[in-house]
N, C-alpha and C positions, 0 to 999 in steps of 0.2 A: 934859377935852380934852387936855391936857398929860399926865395919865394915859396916856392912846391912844399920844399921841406918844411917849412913853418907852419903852414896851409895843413897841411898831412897830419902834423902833431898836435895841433890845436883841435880838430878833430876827433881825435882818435881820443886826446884827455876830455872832452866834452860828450863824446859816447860813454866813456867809462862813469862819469860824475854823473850823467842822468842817470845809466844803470842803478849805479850804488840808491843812487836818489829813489827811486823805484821799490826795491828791495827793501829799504828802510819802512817807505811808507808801508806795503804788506804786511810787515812785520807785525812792526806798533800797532799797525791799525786793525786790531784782533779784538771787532768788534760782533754782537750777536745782531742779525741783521731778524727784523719782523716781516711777517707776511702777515697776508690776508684769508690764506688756507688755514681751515677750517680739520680738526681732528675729534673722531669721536672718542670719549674720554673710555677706558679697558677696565669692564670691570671684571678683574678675574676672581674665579670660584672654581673650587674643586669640581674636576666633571663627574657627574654619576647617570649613568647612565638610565635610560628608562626603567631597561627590564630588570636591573637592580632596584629600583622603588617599589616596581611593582611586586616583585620578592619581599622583600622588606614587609611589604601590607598585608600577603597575604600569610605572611609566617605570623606577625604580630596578630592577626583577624582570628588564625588557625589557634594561637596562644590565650587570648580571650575566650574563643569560643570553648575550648578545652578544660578551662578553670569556669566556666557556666554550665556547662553540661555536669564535670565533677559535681559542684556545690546544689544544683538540681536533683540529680542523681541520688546523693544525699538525707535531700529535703524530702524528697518522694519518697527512698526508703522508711525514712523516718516517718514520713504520716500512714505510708500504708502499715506498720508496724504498731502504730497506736491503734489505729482503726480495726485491726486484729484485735487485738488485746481489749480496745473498747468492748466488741462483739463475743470476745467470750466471758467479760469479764459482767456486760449483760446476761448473759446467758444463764452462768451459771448461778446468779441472783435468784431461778428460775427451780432450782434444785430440790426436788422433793415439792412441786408444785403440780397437785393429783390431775390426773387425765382426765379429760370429757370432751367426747364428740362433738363439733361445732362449736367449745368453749375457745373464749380468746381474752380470759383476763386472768389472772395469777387466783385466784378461786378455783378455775379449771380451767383445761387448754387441750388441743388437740398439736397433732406433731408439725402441720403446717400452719399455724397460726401463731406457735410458739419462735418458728424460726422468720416469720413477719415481722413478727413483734418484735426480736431482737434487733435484726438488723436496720427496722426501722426508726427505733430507738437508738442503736449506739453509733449506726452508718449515714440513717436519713435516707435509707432505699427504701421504693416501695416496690415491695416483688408480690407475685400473684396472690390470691386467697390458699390453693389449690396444691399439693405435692407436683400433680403429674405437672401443672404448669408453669412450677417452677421450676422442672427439669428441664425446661426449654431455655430457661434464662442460662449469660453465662459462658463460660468454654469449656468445653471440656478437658478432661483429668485424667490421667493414666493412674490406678492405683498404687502403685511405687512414687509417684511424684505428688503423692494429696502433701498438701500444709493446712496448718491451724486458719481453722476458719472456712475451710471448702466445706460445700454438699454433697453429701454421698445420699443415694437414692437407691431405693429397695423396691423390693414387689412380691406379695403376699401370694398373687397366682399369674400363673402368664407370666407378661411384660407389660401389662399395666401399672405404672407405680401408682405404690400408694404408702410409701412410707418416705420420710426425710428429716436427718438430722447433720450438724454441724460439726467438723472435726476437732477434736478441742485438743491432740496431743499426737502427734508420731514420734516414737521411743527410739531411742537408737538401733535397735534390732528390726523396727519397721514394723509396728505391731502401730495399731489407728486404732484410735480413740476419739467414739464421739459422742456429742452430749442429744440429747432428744426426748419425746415428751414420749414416754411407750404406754400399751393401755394397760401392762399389769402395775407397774410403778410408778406412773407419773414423769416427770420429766430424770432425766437421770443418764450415767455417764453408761456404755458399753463399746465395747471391743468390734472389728471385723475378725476377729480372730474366734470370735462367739459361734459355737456349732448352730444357733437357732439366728444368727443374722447376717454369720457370714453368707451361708448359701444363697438367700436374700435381698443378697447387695447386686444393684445391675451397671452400675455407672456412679462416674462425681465430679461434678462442675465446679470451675470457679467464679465466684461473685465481684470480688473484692479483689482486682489487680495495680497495681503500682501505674501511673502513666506511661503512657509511652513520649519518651520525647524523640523530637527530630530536627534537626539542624538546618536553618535555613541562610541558603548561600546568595549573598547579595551582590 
């Protein structure tokens, strides 16, 4: 019996002493163990999404284009604005320069030869010999809306033209002024407002317009 009992407690202290033994070694042994697997390395970035870029491009493309058009826009006014001022300032070089049928040099001049001559000099146009067909050049004018530098065209009988001069001034009451070569004066300034040219006057084109631009979308 005391056998057993012996047996029983030697035992039971030898289960307990491996335990502990056990436990120690887990403890301590709090080591970083290596593998073989393989991870791929995260490279994080902010997400943005597509249709935010593509936003993005086309506000900035929209913003670009906006300050080209502006500065365009500008540059056009600005040369059609000299080119005005070129052609009247040709023109009027012309002033008191006597009439003559079929003339075309500052000696004498006829009334479409004289507006050739101008704008071929101050523009680099070359427009017809002829009034009538230089009424064909052109766009047409609504009288309320002529500016400096348009053709107003006349006609002696019918509706054959046969006269043409160039606007050189609309006044703030709307009164047109234009310069032309006539057969009693020679070249010289008159009114539509004239009882002998307003009735006369049948249409007015313009020659000299600004570009058009247009925006192209890529």
């Amino acid at each position: 019996m005391k056998k057993r009992v012996l047996v029983y407690i030697l035992f039971v202290t030898t289960f307990f002493s491996l335990q502990s033994c056990v436990s120690n070694y887990v403890v301590s042994n709090n080591q970083t163990y290596k593998t073989d697997a393989k991870f791929a390395s995260l490279d994080v970035k902010p997400v943005v999404s597509n249709t935010d870029n593509k936003t993005y491009k086309v506000l900035a493309a929209i913003s670009n284009t906006s300050a080209d058009i502006k500065r365009a826009a500008i540059e056009n006014a600005i040369k059609h604005s000299n080119t005005i001022d070129n052609i009247l300032s040709e023109a009027e070089s012309y002033l008191g320069t006597p009439y003559r049928f079929g003339g075309t040099s500052r000696s004498g001049i006829d009334c479409s030869a004289f507006v050739l001559s101008v704008f071929g000099a101050a523009a680099g146009m070359n427009l017809p010999r002829v009034a009538a067909a230089q009424s064909q050049e052109g766009d047409s004018v609504e009288k309320t809306e002529l500016q400096k530098g348009d053709l107003v065209f006349f006609s002696h009988r019918g509706s054959r033209i046969s006269h043409v001069g160039i606007v050189e001034e609309v006044t703030a009451d709307g009164e047109v002024k234009f310069i032309h070569a006539a057969t009693s004066k020679g070249v010289m300034v008159s009114s539509l407002d004239d009882n002998y040219w307003g009735p006369k006057f049948k249409f007015a084109k313009r020659i000299v317009k600004e570009n058009t631009l247009s925006v192209l979308n890529n």
